[in-house]
C-alpha positions as CSV (number, residue, x, y, z in Angstrom):
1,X,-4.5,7.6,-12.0
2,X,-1.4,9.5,-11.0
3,X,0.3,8.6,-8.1
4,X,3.7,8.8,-6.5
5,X,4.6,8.1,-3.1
6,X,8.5,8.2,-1.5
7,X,10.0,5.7,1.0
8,X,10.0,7.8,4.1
9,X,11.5,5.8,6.6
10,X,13.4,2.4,6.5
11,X,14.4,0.2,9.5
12,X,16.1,-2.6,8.3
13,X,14.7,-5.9,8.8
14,X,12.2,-4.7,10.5
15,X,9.7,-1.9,8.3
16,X,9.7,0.5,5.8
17,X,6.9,3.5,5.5
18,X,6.1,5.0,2.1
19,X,3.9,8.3,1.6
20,X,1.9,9.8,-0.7
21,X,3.3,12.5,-2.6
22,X,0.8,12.9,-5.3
23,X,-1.9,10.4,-5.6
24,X,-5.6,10.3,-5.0
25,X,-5.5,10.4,-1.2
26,X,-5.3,13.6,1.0
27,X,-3.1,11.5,3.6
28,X,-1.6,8.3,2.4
29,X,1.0,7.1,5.0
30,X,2.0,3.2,4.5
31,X,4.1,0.8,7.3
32,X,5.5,-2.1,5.6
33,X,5.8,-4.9,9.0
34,X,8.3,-7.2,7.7
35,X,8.9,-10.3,10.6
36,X,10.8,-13.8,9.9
37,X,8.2,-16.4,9.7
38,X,9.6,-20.0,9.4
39,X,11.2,-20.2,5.7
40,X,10.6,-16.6,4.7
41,X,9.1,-13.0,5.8
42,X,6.0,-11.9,6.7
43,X,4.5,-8.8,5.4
44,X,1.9,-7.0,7.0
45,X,0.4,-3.8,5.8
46,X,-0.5,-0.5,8.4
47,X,-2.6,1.9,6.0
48,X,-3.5,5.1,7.3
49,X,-5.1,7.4,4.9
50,X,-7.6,11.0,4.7
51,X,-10.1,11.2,1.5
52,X,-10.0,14.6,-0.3
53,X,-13.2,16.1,-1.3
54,X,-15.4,15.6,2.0
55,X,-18.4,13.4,0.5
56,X,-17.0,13.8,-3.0
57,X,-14.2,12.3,-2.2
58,X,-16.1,9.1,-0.1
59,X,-18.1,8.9,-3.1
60,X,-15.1,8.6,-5.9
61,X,-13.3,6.2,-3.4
62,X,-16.4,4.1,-3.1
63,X,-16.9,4.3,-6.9
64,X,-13.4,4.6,-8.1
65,X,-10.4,4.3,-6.2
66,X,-11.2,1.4,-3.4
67,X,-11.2,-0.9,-6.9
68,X,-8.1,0.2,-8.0
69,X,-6.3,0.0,-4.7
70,X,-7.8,-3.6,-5.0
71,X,-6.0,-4.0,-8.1
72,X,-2.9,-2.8,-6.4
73,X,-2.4,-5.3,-3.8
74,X,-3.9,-8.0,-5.8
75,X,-1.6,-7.4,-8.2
76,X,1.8,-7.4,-5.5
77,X,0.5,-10.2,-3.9
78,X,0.6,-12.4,-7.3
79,X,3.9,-10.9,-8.1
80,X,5.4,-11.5,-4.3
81,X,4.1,-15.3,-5.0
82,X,5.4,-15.3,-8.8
83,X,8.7,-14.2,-7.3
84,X,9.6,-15.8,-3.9
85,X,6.9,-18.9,-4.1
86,X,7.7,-19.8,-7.8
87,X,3.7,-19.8,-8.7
């Protein structure tokens, strides 16, 4: 899957926002939360997105692309631990 996305908007300590610029959405608009939490940060995620394709494109998300954005997260989140938590 090809996908890009840009870092639109950065407020330091506080959020960042990437966007879509080619990728599988038709609107892909992400807020980064970033807020201390006793010995670290904590992140939390604001998605808003549009599917292409009317029911094509609910049907490919269902089949395809909800697993892979899955994968995505998954994937960060073991990488944020492996990083910052030592694990």
């Amino acid at each position: 899957m090809v996908w890009s996305s840009e870092i639109t908007h950065i407020k330091e300590y506080e959020y960042f926002i990437d966007e879509q610029k080619l990728g599988p959405y038709k609107l892909w608009h992400h807020l980064h939360r970033l807020k201390k939490h006793n010995d670290g940060v904590l992140m939390t995620d604001i998605i808003n997105y549009a599917l292409p394709f009317g029911i094509i494109g609910y049907i490919a998300y269902a089949v395809l692309i909800k697993n892979k954005l899955k994968e995505i997260f998954d994937y960060r989140r073991e990488k944020f631990d492996e990083i910052f938590n030592g694990q």
